[in-house]
N, CA, C and O atoms as a DFTB+ gen file, in Angstrom:
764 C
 N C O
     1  1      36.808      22.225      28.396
     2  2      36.992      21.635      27.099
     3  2      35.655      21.082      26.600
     4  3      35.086      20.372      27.428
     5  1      34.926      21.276      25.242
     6  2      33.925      21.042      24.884
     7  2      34.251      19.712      24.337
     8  3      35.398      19.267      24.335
     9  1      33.519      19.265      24.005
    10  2      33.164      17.542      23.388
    11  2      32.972      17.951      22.019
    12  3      32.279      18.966      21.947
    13  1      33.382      17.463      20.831
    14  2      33.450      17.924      19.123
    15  2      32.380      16.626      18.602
    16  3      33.264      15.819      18.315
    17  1      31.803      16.300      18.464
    18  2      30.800      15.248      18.081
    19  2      31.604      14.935      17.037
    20  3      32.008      15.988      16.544
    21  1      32.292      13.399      16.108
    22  2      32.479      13.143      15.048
    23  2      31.693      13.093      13.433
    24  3      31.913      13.194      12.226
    25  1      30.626      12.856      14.460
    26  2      29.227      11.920      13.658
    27  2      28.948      13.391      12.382
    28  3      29.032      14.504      12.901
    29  1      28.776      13.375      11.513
    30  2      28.037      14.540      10.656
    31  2      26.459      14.752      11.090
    32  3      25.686      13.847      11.402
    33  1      26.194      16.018      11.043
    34  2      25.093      16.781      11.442
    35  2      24.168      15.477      10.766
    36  3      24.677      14.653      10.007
    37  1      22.976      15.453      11.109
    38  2      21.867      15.098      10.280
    39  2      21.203      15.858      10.005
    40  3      21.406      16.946      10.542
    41  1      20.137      15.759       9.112
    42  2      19.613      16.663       8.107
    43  2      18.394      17.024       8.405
    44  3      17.797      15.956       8.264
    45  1      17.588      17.821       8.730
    46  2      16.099      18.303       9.112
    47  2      15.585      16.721       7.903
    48  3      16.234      16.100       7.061
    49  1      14.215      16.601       8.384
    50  2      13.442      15.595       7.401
    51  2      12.402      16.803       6.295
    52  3      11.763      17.834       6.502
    53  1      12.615      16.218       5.486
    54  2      12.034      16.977       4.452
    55  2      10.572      16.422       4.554
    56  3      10.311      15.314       5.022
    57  1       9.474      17.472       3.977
    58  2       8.044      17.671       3.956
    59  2       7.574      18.452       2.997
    60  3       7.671      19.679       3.015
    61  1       6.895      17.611       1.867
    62  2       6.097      18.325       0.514
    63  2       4.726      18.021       0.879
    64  3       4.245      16.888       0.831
    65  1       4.025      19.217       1.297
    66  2       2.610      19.415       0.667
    67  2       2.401      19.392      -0.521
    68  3       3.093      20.249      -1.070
    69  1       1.635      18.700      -1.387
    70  2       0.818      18.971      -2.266
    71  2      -0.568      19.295      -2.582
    72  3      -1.320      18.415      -3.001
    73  1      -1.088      20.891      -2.353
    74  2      -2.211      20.748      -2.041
    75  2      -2.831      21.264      -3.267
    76  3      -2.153      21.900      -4.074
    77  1      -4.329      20.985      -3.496
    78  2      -5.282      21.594      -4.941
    79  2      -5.887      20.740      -4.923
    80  3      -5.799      19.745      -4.204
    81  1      -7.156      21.181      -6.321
    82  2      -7.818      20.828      -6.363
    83  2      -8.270      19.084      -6.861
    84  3      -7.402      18.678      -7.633
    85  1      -9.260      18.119      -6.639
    86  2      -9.228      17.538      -7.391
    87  2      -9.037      17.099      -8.940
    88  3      -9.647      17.820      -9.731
    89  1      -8.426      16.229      -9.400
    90  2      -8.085      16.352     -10.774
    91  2      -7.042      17.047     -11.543
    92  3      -6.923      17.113     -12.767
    93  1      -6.204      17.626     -10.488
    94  2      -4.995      18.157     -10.985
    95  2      -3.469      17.409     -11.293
    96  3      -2.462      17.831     -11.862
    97  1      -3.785      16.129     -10.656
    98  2      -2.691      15.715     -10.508
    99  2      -1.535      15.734      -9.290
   100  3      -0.320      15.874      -9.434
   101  1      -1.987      15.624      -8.548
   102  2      -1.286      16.067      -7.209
   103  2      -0.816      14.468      -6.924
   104  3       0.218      14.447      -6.257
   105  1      -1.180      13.508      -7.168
   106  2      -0.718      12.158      -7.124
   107  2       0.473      11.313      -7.754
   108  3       1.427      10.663      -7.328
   109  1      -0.022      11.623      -8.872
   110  2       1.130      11.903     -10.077
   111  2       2.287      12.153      -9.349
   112  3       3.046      11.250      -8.998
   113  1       2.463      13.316      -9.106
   114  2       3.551      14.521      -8.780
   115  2       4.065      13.932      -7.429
   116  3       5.274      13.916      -7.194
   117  1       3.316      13.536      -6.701
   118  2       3.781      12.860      -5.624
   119  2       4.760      11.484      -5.139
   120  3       5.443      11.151      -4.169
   121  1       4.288      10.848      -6.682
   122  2       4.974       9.988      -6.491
   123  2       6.449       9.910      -7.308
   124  3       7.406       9.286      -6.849
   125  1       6.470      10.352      -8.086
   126  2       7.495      11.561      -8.548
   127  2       8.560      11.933      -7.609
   128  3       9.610      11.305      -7.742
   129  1       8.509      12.839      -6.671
   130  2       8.802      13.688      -5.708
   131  2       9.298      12.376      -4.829
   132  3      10.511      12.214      -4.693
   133  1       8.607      11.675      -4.382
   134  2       8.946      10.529      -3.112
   135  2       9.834       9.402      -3.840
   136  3      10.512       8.593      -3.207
   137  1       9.750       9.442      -5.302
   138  2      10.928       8.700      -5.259
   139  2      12.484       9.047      -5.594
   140  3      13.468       8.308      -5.575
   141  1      12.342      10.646      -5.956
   142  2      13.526      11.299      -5.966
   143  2      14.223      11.717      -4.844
   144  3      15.440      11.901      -4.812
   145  1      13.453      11.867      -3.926
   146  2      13.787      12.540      -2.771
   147  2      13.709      11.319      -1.642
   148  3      13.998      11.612      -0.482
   149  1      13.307       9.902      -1.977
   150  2      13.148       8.905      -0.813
   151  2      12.662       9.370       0.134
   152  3      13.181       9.638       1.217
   153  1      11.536       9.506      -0.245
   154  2      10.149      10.560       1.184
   155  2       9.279       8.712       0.617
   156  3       9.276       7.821      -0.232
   157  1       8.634       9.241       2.022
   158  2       7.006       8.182       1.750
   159  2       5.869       9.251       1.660
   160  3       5.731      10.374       2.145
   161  1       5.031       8.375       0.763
   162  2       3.732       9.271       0.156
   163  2       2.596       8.517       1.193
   164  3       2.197       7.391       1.492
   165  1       2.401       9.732       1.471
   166  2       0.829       9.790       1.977
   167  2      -0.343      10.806       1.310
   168  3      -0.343      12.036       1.261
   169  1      -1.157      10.020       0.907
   170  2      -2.394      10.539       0.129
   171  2      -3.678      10.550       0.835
   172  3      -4.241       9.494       1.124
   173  1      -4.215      11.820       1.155
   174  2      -5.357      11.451       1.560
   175  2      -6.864      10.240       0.946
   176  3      -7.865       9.877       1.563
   177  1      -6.493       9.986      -0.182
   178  2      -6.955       9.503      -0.817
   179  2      -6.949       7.462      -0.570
   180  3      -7.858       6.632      -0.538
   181  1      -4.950       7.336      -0.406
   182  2      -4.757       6.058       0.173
   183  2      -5.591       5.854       2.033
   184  3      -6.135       4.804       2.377
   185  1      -5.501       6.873       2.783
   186  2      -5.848       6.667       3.814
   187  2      -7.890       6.558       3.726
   188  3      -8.645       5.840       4.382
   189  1      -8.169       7.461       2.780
   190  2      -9.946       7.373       2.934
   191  2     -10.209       6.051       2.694
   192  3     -11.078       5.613       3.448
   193  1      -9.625       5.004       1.659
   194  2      -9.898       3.893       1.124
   195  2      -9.158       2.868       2.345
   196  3      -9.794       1.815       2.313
   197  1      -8.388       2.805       3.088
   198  2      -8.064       2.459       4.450
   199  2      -8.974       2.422       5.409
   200  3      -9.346       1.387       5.963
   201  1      -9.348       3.475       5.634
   202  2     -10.494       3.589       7.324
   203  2     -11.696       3.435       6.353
   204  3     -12.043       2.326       6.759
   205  1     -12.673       3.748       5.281
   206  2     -13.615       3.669       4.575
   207  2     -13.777       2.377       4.152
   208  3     -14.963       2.361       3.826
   209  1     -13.376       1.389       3.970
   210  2     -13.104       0.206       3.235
   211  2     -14.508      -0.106       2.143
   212  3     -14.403      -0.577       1.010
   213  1     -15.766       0.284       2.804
   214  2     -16.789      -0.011       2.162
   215  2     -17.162       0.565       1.368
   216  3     -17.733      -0.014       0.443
   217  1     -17.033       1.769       1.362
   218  2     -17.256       3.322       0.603
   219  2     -16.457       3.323      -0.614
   220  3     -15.233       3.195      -0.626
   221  1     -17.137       3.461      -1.552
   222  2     -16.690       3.603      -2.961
   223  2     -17.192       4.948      -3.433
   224  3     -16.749       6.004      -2.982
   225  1     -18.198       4.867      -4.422
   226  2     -18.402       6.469      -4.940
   227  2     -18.958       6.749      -3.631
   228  3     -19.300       5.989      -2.726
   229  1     -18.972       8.251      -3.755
   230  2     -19.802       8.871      -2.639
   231  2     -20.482       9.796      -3.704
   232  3     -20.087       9.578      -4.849
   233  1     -21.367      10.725      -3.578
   234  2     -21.798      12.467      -3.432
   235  2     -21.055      13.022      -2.109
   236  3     -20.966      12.546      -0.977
   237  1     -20.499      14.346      -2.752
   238  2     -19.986      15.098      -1.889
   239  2     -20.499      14.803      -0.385
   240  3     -21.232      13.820      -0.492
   241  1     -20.458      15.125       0.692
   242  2     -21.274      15.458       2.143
   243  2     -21.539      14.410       2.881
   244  3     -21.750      14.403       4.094
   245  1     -21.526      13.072       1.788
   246  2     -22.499      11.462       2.494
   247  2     -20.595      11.009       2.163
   248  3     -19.627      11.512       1.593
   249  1     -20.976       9.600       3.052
   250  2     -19.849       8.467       2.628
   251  2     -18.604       9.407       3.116
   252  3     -18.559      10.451       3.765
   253  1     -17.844       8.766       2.655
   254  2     -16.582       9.223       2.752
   255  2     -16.067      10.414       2.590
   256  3     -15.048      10.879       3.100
   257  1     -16.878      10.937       1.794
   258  2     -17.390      12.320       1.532
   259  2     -17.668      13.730       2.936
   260  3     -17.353      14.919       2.907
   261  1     -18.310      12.982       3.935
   262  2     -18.327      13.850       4.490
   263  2     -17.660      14.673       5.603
   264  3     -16.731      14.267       6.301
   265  1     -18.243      15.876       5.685
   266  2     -17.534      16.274       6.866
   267  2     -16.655      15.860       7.951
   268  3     -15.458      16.086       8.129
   269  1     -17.584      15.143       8.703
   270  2     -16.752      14.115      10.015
   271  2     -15.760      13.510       9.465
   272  3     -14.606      13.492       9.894
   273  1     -16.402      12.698       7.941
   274  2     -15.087      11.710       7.904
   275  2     -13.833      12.374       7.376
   276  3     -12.663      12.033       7.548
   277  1     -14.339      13.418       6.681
   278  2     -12.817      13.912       5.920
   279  2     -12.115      14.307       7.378
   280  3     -11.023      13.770       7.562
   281  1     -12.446      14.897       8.095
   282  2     -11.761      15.210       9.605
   283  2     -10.914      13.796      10.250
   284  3      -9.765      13.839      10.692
   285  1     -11.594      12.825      10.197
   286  2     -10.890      11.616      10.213
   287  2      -9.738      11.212       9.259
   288  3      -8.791      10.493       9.577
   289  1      -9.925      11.706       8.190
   290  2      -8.861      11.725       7.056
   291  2      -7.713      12.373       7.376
   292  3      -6.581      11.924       7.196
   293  1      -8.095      13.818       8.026
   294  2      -6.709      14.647       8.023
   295  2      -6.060      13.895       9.259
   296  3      -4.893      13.514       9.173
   297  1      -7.025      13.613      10.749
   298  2      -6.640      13.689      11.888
   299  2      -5.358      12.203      11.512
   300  3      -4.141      12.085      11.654
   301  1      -6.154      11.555      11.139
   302  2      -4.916      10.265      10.585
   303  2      -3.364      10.624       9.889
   304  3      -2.222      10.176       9.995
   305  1      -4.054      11.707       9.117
   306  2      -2.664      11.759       8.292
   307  2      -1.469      12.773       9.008
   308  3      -0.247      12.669       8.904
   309  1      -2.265      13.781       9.765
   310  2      -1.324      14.187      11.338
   311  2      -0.944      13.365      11.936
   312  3       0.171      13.645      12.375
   313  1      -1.320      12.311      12.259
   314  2      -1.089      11.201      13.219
   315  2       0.153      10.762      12.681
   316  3       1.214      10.914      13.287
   317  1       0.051      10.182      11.481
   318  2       0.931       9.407      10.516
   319  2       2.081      10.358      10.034
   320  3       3.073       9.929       9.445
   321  1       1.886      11.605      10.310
   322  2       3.142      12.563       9.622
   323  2       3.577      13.059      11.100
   324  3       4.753      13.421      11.048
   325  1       3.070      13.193      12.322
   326  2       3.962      13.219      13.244
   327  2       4.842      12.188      13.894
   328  3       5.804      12.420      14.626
   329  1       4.428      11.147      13.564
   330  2       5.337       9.906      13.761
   331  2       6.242       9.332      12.491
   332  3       6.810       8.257      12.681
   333  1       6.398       9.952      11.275
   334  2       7.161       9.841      10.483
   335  2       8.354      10.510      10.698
   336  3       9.493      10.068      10.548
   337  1       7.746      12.427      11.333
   338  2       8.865      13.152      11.864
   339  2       9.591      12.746      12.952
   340  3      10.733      13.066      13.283
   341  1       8.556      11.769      13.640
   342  2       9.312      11.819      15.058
   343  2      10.459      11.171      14.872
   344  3      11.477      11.354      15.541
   345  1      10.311      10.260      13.804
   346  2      11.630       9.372      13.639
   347  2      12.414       9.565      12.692
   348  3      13.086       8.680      12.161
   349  1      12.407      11.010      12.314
   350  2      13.245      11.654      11.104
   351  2      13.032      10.868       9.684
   352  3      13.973      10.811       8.892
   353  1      11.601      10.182       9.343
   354  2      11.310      10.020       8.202
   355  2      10.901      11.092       7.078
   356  3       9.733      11.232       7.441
   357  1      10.982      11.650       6.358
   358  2      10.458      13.080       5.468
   359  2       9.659      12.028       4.327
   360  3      10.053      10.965       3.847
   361  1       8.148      12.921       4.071
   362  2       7.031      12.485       3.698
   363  2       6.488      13.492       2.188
   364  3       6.849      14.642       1.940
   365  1       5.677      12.752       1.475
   366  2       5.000      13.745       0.693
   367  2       3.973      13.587       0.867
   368  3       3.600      12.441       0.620
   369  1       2.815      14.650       1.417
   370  2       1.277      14.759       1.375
   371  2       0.917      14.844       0.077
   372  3       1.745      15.315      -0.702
   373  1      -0.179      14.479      -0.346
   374  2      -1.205      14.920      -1.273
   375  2      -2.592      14.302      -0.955
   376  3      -2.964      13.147      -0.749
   377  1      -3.300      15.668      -0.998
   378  2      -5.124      15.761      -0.814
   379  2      -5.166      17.291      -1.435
   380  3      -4.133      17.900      -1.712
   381  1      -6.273      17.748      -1.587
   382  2      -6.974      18.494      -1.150
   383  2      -6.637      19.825      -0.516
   384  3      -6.413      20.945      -0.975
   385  1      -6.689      19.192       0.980
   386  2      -5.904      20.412       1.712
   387  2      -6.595      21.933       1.856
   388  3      -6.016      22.942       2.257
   389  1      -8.186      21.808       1.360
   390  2      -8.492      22.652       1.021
   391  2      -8.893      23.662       2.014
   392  3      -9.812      24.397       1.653
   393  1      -8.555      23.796       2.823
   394  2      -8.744      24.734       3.993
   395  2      -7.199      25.393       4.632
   396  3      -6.319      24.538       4.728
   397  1      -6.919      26.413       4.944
   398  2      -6.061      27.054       5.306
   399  2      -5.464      26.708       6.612
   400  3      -4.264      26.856       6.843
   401  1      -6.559      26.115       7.705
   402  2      -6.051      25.506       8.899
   403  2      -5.508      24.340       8.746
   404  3      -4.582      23.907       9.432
   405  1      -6.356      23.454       7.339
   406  2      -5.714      21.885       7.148
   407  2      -3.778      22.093       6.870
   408  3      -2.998      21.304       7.403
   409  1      -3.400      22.989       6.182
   410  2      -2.200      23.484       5.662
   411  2      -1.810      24.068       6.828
   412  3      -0.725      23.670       7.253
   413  1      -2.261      24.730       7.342
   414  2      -1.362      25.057       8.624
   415  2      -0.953      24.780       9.866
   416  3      -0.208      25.415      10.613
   417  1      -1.875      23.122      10.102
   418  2      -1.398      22.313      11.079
   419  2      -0.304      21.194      10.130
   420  3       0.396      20.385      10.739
   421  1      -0.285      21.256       9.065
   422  2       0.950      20.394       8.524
   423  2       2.112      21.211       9.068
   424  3       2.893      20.666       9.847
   425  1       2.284      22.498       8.708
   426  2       3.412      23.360       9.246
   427  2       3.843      23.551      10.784
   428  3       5.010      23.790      11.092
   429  1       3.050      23.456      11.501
   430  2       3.155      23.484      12.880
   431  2       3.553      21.871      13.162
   432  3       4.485      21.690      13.945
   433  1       2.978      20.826      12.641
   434  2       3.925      19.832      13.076
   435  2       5.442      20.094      12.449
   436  3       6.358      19.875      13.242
   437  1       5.726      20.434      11.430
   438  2       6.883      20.732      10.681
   439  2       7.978      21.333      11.552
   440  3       9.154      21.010      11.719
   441  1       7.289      22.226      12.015
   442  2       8.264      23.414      13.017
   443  2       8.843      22.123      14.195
   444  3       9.960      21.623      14.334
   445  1       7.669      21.905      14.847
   446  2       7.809      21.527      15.785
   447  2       9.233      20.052      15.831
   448  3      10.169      19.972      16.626
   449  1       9.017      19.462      15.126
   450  2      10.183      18.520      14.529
   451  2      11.433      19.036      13.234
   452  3      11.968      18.498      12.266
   453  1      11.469      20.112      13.776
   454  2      12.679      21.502      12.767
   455  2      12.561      21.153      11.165
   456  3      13.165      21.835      10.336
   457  1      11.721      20.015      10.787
   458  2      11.451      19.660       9.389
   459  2      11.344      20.860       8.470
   460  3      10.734      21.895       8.737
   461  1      12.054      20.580       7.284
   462  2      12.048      21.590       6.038
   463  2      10.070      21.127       5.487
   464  3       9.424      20.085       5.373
   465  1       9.850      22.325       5.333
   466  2       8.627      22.625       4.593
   467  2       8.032      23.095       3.703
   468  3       7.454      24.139       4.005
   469  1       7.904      22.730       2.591
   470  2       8.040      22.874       1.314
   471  2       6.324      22.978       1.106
   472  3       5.858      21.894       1.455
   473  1       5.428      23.747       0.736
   474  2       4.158      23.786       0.524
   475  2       4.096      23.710      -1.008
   476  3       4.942      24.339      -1.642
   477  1       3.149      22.982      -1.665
   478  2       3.035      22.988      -3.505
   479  2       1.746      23.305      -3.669
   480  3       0.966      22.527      -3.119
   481  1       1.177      24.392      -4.377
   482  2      -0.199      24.463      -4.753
   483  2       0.075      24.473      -5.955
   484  3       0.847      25.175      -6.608
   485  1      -1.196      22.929      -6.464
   486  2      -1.306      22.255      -7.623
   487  2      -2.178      22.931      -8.341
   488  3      -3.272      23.193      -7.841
   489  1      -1.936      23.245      -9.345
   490  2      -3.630      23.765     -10.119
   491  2      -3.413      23.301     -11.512
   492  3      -2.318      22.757     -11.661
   493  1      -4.252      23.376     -12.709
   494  2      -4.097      22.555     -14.130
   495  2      -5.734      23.487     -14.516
   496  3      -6.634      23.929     -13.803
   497  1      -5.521      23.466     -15.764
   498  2      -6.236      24.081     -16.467
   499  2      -7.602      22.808     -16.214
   500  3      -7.476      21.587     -16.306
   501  1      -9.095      23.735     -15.818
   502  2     -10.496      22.940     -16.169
   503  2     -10.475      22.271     -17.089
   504  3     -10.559      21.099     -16.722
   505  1     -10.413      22.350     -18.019
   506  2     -10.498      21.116     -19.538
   507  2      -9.504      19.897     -19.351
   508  3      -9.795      18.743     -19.667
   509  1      -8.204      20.318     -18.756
   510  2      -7.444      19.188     -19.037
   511  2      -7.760      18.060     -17.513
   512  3      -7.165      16.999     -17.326
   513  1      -8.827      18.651     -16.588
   514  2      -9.412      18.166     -15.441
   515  2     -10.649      17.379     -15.816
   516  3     -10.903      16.244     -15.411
   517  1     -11.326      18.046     -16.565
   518  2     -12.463      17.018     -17.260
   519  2     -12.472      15.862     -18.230
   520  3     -13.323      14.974     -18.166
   521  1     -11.449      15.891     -19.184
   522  2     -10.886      15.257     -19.490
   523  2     -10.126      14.127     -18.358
   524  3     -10.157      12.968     -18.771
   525  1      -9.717      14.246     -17.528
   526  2      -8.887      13.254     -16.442
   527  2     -10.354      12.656     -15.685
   528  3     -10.233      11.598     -15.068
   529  1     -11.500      13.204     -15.715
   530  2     -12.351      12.368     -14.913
   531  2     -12.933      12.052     -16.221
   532  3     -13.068      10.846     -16.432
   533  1     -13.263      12.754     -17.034
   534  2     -13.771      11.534     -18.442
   535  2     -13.201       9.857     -18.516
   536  3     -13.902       8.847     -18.584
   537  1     -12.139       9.926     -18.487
   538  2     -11.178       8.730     -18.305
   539  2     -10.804       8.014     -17.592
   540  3     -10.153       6.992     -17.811
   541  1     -11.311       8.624     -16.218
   542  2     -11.096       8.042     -14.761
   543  2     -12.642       6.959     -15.396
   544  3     -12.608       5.739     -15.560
   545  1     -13.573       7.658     -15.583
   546  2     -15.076       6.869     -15.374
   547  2     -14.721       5.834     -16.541
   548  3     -15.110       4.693     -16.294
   549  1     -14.030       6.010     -17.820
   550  2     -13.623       4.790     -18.610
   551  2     -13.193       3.418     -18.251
   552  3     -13.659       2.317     -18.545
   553  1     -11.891       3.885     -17.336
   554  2     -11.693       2.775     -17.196
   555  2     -12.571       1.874     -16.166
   556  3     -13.568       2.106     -15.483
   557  1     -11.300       0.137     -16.474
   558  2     -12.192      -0.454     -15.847
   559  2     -11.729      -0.687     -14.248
   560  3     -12.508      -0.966     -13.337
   561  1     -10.167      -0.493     -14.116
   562  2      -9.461      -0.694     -12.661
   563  2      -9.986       0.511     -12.460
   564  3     -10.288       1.459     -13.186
   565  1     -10.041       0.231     -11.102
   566  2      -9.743       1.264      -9.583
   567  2      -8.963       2.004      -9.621
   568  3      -7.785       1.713      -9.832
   569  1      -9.477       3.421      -9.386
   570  2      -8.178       4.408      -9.013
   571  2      -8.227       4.585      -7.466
   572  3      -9.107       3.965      -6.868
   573  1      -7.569       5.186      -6.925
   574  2      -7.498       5.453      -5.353
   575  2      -8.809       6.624      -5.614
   576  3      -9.697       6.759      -4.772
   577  1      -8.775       7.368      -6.803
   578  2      -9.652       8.350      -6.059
   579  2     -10.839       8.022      -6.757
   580  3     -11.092       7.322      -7.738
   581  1     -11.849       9.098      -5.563
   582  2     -13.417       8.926      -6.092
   583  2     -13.695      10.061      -6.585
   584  3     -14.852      10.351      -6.890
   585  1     -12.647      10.913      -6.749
   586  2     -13.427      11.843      -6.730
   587  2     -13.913      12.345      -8.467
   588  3     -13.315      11.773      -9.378
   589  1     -14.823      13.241      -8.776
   590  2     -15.338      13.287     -10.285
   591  2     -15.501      14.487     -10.492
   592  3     -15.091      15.369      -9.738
   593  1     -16.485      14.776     -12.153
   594  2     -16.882      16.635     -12.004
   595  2     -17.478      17.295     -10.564
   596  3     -17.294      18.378     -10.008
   597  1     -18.297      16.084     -10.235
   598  2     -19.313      16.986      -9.027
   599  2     -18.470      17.417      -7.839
   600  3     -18.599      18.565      -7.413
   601  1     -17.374      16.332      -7.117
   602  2     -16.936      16.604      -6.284
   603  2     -15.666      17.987      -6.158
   604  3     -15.211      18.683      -5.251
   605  1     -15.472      17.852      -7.633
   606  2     -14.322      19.233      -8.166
   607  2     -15.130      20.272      -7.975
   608  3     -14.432      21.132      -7.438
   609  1     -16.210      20.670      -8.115
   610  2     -17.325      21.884      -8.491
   611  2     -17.213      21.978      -6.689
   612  3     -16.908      23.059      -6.185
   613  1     -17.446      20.941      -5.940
   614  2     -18.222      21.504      -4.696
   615  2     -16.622      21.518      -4.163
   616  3     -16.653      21.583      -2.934
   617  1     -15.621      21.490      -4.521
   618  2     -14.115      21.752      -3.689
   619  2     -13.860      22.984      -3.695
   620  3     -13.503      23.803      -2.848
   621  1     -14.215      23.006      -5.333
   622  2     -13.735      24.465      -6.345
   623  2     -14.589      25.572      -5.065
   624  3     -13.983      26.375      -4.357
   625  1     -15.942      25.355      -5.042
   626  2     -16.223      26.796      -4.060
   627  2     -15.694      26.647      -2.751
   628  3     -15.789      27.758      -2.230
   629  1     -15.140      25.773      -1.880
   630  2     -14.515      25.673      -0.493
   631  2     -13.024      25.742      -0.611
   632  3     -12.272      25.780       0.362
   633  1     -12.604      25.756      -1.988
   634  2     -10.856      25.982      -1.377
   635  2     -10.689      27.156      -0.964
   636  3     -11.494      28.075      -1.117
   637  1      -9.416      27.226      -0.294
   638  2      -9.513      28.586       0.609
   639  2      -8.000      28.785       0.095
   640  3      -7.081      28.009       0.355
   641  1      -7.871      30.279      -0.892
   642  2      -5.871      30.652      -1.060
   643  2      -5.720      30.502       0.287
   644  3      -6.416      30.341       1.289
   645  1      -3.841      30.680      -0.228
   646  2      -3.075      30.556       1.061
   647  2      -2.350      31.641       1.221
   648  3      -2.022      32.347       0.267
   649  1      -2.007      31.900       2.513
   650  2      -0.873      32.838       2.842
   651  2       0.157      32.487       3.580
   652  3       0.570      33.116       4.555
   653  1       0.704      31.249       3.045
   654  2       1.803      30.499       3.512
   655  2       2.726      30.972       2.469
   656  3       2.408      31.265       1.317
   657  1       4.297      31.031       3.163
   658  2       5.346      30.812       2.075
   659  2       4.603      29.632       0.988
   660  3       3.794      28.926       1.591
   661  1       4.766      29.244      -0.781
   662  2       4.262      28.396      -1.286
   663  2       4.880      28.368      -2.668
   664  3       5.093      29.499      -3.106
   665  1       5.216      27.395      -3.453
   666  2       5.002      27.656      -5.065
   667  2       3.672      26.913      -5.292
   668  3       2.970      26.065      -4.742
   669  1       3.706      27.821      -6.595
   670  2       2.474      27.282      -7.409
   671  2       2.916      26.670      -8.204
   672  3       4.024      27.017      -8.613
   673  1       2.266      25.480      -8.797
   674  2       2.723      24.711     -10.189
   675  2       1.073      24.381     -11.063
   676  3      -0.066      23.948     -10.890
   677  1       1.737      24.793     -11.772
   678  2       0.638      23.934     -12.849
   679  2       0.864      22.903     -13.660
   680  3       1.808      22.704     -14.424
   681  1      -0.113      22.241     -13.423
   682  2       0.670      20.793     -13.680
   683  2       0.136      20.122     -15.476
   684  3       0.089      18.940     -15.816
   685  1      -0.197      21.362     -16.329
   686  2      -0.138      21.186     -17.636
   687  2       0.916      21.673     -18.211
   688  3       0.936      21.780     -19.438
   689  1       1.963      22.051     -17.449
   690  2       3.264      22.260     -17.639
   691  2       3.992      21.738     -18.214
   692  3       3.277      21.277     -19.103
   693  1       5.389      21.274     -18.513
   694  2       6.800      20.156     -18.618
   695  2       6.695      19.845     -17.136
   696  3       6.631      20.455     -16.068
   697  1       6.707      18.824     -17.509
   698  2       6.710      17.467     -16.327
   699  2       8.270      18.015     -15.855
   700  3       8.326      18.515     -14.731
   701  1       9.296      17.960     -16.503
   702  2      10.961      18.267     -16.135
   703  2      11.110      19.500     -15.624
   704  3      11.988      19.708     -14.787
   705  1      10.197      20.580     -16.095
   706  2      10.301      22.301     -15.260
   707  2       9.463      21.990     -14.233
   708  3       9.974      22.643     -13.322
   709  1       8.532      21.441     -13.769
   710  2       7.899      21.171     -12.580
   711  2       8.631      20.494     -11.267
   712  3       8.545      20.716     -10.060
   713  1       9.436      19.510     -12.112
   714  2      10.661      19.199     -10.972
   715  2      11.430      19.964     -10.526
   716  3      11.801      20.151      -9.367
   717  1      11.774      20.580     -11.751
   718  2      13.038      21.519     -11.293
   719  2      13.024      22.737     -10.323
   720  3      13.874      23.389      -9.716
   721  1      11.474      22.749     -10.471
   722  2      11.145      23.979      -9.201
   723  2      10.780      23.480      -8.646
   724  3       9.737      24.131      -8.590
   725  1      10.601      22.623      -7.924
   726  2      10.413      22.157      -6.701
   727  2      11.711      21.302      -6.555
   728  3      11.823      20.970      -5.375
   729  1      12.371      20.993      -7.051
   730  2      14.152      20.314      -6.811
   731  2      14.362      21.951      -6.281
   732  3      14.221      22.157      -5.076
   733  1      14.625      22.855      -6.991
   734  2      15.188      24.566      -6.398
   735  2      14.154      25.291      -4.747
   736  3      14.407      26.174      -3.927
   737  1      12.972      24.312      -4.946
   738  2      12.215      25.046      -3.369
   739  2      12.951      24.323      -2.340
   740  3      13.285      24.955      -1.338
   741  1      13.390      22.531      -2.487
   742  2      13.901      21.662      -1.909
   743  2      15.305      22.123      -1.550
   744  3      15.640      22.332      -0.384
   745  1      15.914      22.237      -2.334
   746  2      17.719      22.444      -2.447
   747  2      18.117      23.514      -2.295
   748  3      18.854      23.787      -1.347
   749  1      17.635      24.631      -3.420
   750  2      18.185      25.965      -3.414
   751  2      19.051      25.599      -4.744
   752  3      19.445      26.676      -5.191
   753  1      19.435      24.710      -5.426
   754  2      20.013      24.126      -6.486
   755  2      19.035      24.139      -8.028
   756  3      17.806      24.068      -8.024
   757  1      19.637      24.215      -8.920
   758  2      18.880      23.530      -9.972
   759  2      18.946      22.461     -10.142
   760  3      19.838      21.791      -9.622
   761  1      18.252      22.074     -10.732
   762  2      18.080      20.323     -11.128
   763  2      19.118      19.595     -11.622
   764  3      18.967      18.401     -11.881
């Protein structure tokens, strides 16, 4: 005689990448997403200003900016998204992401904790990106990010496409059709 568990199944933890370029809006969208779906947001952006504390603007390569440290950036936010899974928390990333291995160790933790995996590549038209750092440098508060034209130019030649399952969104879109496809990558439902 088998044992029938009462309890209802629980649910894989859900996981949104948001990956692209600077200035697209991938933050935005994130927080969006984490409060419809009750995910926690992790930004590479909240974590650089965390371990960096001193580092404000950079140039690409120096500061916070560079190599080593962005490696410190991701290795944290693995850290922080395998212990979210471990305890069946579901998360939304947004950075960058701009490398094909950075995206494909998000998925391999994913698997590994049966988590649903939802990949988003962000993109938005150049003008309506220059414009967003025109206005970033206006104001007078703090944004989480540093990043500006220069650091978009030197991303723009290192992003690497993907060949992951993925949607694309563009995020000069309807804000409400942008949900709704990613509510339908999430659910299988419309909005």
């Amino acid at each position: 005689m088998k044992y029938i568990s009462s309890r209802p199944k629980k649910r894989p933890p859900l996981v949104v990448l948001l990956a692209g370029l600077p200035g697209t809006g991938k933050s935005t969208l994130a927080r969006k997403i984490a409060r419809r779906y009750r995910l926690e947001h992790v930004s590479t952006d909240s974590v650089r200003k965390r371990i960096f504390r001193d580092v404000r603007k950079n140039t690409f390569g120096r500061g916070s900016y560079s190599n080593r440290q962005r490696m410190v950036v991701y290795d944290t936010i693995y850290y922080v998204l395998y212990t979210l899974l471990k305890h069946g928390v579901g998360v939304v990333l947004d950075g960058t992401f701009y490398q094909e291995r950075l995206r494909s160790k998000v998925g391999r933790i994913c698997t590994r904790f049966n988590a649903k995996f939802i990949l988003v590549m962000v993109d938005c038209p150049e003008g309506l990106i220059s414009k967003r750092f025109e206005e970033r440098e206006k104001r007078t508060s703090r944004t989480l990010s540093d990043a500006d034209k220069q650091i978009y130019e030197k991303f723009k030649k290192l992003f690497e496409p993907t060949r992951l399952p993925h949607i694309e969104i563009d995020m000069s879109s309807d804000h409400n059709e942008i949900l709704e496809r990613i509510n339908y990558a999430i659910t299988g439902k419309d909005y």
